[in-house]
C-alpha positions in Angstrom: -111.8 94.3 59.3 -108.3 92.8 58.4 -109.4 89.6 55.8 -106.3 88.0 57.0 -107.4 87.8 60.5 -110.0 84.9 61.7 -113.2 86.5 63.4 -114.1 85.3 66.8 -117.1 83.4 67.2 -119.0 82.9 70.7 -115.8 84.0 71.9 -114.1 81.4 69.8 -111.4 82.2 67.4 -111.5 80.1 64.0 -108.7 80.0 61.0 -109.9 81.7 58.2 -110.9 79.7 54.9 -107.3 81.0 53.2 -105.3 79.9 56.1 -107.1 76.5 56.2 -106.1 76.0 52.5 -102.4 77.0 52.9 -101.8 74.6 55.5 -103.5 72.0 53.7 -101.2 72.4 50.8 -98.1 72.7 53.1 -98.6 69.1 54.6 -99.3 68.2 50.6 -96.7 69.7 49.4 -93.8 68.5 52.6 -95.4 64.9 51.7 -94.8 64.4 48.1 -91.3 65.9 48.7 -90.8 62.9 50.7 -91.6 60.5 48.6 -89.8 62.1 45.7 -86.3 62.2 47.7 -87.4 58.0 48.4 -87.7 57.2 45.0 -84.2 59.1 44.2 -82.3 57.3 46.9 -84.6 54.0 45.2 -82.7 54.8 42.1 -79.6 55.9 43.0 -78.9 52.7 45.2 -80.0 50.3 42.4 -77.6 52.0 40.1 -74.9 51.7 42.7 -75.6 48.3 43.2 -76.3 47.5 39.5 -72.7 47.7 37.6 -72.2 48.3 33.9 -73.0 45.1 31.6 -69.8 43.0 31.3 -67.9 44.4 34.5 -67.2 41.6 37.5 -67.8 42.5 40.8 -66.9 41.1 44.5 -69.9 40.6 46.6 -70.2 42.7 49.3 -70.1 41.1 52.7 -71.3 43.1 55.8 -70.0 42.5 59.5 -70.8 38.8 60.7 -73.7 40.7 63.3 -76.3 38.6 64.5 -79.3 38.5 62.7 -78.3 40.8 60.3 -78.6 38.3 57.8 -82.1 37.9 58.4 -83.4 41.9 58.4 -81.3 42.5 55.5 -81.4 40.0 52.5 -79.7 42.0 50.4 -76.5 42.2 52.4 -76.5 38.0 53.1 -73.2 36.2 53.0 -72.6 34.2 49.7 -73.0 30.8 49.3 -69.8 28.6 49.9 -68.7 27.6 46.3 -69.1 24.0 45.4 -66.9 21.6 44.6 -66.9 22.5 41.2 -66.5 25.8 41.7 -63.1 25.1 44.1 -61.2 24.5 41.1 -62.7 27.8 38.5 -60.9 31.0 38.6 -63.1 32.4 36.1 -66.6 34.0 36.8 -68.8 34.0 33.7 -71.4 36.7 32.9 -74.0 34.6 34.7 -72.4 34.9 38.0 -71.5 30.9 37.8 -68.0 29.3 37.8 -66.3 28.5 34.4 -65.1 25.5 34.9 -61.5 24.1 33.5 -60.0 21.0 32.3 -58.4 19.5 35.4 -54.6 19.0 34.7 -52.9 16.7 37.7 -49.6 18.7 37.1 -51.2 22.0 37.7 -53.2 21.2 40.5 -51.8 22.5 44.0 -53.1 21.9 47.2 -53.4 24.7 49.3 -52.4 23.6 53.1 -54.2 24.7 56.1 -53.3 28.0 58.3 -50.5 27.7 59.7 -48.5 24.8 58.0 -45.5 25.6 55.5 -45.7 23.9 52.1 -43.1 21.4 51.4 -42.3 20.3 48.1 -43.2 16.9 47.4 -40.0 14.5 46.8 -39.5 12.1 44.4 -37.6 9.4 45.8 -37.3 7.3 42.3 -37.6 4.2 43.6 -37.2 2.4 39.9 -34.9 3.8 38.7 -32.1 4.1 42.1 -33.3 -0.1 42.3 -32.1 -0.3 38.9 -29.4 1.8 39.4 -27.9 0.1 42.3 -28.6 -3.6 40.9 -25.7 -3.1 38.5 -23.2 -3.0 41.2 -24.3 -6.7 42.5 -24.2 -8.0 38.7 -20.8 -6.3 38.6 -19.7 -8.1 41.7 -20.8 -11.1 41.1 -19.0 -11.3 37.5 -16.3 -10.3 39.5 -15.9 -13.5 41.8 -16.7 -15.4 39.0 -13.8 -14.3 37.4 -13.6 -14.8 33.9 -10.4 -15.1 32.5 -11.6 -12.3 29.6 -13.9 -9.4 29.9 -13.6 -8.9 26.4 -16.7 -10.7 25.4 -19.0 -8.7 28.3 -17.6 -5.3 27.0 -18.9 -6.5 23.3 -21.8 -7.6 25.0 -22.1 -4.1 26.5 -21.6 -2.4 23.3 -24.5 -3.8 21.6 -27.0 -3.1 24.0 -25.9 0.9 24.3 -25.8 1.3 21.0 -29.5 -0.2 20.7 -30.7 2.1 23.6 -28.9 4.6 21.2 -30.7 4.1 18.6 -34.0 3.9 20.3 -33.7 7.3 22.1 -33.0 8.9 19.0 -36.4 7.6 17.6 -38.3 8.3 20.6 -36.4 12.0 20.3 -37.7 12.3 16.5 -41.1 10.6 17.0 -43.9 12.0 19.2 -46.0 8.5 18.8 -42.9 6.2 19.5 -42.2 8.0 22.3 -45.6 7.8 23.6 -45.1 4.1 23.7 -41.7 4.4 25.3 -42.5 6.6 28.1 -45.5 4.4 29.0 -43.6 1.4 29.6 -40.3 2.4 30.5 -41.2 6.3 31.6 -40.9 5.5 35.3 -36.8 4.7 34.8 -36.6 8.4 33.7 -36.6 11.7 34.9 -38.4 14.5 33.5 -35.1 16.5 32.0 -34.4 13.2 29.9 -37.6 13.1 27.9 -36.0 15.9 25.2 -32.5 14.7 25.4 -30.7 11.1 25.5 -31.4 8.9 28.1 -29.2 8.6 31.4 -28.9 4.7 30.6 -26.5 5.5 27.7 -24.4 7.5 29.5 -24.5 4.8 32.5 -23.1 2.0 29.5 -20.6 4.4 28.5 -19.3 5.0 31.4 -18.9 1.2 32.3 -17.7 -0.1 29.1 -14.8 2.7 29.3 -13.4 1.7 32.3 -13.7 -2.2 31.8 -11.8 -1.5 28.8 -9.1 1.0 29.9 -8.8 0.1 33.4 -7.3 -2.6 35.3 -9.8 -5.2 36.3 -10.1 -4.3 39.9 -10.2 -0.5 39.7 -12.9 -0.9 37.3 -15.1 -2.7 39.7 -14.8 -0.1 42.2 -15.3 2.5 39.6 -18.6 1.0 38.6 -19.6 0.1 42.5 -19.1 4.1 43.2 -21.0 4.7 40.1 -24.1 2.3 41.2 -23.9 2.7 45.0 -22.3 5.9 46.0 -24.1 7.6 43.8 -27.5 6.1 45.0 -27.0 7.3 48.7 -25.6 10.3 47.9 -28.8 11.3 45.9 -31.5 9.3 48.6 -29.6 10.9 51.7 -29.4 14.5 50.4 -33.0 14.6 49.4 -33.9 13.2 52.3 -31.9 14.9 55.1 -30.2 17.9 52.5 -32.6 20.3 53.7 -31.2 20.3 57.4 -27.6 20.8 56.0 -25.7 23.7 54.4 -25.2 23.1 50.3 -22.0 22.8 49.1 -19.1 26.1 48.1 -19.8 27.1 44.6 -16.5 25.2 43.3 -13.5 23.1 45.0 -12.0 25.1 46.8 -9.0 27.1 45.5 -10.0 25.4 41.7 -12.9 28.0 40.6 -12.9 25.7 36.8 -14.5 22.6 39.1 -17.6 23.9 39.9 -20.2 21.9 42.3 -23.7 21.2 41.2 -26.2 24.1 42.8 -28.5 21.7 44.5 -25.8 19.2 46.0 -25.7 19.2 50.1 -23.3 18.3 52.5 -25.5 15.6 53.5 -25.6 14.2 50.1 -21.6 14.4 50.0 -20.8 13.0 53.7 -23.7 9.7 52.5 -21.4 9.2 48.9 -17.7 9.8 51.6 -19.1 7.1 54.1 -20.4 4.5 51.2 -17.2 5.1 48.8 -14.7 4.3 51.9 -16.7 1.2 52.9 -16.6 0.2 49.1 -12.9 0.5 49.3 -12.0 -1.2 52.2 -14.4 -4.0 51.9 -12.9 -4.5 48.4 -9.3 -4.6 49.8 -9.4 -5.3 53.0 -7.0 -8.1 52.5 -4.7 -6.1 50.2 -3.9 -6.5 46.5 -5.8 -8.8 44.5 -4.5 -11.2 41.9 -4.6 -8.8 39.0 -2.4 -5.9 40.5 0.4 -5.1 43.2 -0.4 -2.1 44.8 2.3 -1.6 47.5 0.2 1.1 49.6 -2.8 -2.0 50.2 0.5 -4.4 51.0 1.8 -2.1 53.3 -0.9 -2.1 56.6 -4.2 -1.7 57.7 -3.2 1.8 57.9 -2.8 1.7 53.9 -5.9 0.3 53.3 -7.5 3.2 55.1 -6.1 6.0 53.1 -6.9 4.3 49.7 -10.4 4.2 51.2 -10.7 7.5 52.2 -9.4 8.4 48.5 -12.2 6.5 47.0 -15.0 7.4 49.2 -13.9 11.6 49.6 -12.4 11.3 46.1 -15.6 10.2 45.0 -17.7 12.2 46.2 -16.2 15.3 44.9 -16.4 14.0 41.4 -20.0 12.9 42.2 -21.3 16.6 43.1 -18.9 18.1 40.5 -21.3 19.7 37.6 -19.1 19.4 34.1 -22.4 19.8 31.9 -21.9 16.3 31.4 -24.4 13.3 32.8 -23.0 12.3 35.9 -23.3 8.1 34.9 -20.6 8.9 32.5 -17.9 11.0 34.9 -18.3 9.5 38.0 -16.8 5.9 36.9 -14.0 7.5 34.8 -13.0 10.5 37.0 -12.8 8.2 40.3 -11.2 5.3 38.2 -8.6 7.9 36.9 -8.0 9.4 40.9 -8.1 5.9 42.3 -5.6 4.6 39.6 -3.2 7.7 39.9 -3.0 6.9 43.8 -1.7 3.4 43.3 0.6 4.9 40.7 1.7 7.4 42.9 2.1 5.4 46.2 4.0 2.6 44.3 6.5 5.5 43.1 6.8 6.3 46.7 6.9 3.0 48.3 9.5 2.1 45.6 12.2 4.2 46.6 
């Protein structure tokens, strides 16, 4: 009889005791091979989701499925970051935020989809105020006419060379300037904090044409100067944007170069306020002090000087010489305005 072959009982076949065992150990055997591939796949997905010590991850976010969140823990959205955490771009070890010293300057607000930045303009209120309140104080000395300037130009001297002297202390001393941007910080602009002050300039400017001028071409010099100069500078930053900037240089003079950031919408706001400056100065013709024939000679006259002041102007006013603007603007229009009357009166003359 074949021992590998069950014998029949009543009929009945039955496994043999061999057979019995070997299955037995086959379902053993099939079982503990299952649960030694689980515990591999255990380990290797705790090492894949365990990185080295020291080494930042992202968190892995699944597709936004319904419920998912709920079956799977391990695969949960992250928290949304607090408010502390809005302003860290550091993740420590821990998984937490480092948080950094909040600077103003730095900070940057990002806008919603779908809106463009803009840069934020600074309109300097103070200082354009200031700027422009010299041009009333020149007027009225003007009409109040003094029979010498000579004592206002002294007068003028003294206080630029004290603002002189004070910028060069606030230049050489970190404390004094400290003080001195705290109460008079808001009349300068950011550029001027490591150089000399725009207000020296502005008095040297002034006292050169009250000086070598005649008396009525330096009040218009210093009316561009505090006026033209204003609107030029509020207009362009306000509507500069929605006009083409201005050629590289003057045209056909590539040694007068324009400033990079002037606009024609700064330019046409200094044209329109230097010619109403003009004419409203001489709309009934020479003054007291000078003859000039061309203002003697028609409305028509009046115009063109005008025009030379307000488009003469503003070409010196968006001119970039390297040198503060408060200090060419009066001396360069002065000089145009003053070799027009010169000019015209050779003309007229002959």
């Amino acid at each position: 009889m074949d021992p590998n072959k069950s014998p029949k009982l009543n009929g009945h076949s039955h496994p043999s005791t061999n057979g019995y065992f070997d299955a037995h150990r086959k379902r053993e055997g099939s079982v503990s091979s299952i649960s030694e591939d689980e515990d591999g796949l255990r380990r290797r997905s705790r090492q894949a989701r365990s990185p080295p010590t020291g080494v930042g991850t992202l968190p892995t976010i699944r597709a936004n499925v319904e419920g998912a969140a709920d079956e799977d823990p391990l695969h949960a959205p992250p928290p949304a970051p607090s408010a502390g955490a809005a302003h860290a771009s550091v993740i420590g070890p821990d998984g937490q935020p480092v948080l950094r010293r909040r600077r103003s300057s730095s900070i940057k607000v990002k806008p919603p989809p779908g809106v463009t930045p803009q840069k934020a303009v600074d309109w300097e209120i103070p200082r354009k105020a200031f700027h422009s309140s010299i041009g009333f104080l020149t007027l009225l000395l003007y009409y109040l006419d003094p029979p010498d300037i000579m004592p206002l130009v002294r007068y003028l001297i003294a206080a630029c060379a004290f603002i002189f002297t004070v910028d060069l202390i606030r230049l050489n001393s970190p404390a004094f300037a400290e003080i001195w941007e705290l109460v008079c910080g808001f009349l300068m602009r950011v550029e001027e904090r490591n150089k000399i002050n725009g207000v020296v300039w502005y008095l040297v400017g002034v006292i050169f044409v009250l000086y070598m001028y005649p008396r009525d071409i330096a009040v218009v010099s210093i009316l561009t100067l505090s006026w033209s100069d204003t609107t030029a500078s509020t207009l362009g930053r306000l509507w500069g944007r929605y006009t083409p900037p201005l050629p590289p240089h003057f045209p056909g003079i590539k040694f007068l170069p324009f400033a990079p950031r002037k606009s024609l919408a700064g330019f046409l706001a200094a044209s329109v306020t230097g010619f109403l400056i003009g004419f409203g100065f001489w709309h009934n013709g020479s003054t007291v002090y000078h003859d000039w024939l061309i203002l003697d000679s028609g409305v028509l006259g009046r115009i063109a000087t005008s025009l030379v002041v307000g488009i003469g102007g503003a070409v010196v006013e968006a001119l970039d010489l390297g040198v503060d603007d408060n200090l060419t603007l009066p001396i360069l229009s002065g000089a145009l305005i003053w070799g027009w009357f010169e000019a015209t009166n050779y003309v007229l003359k002959l």
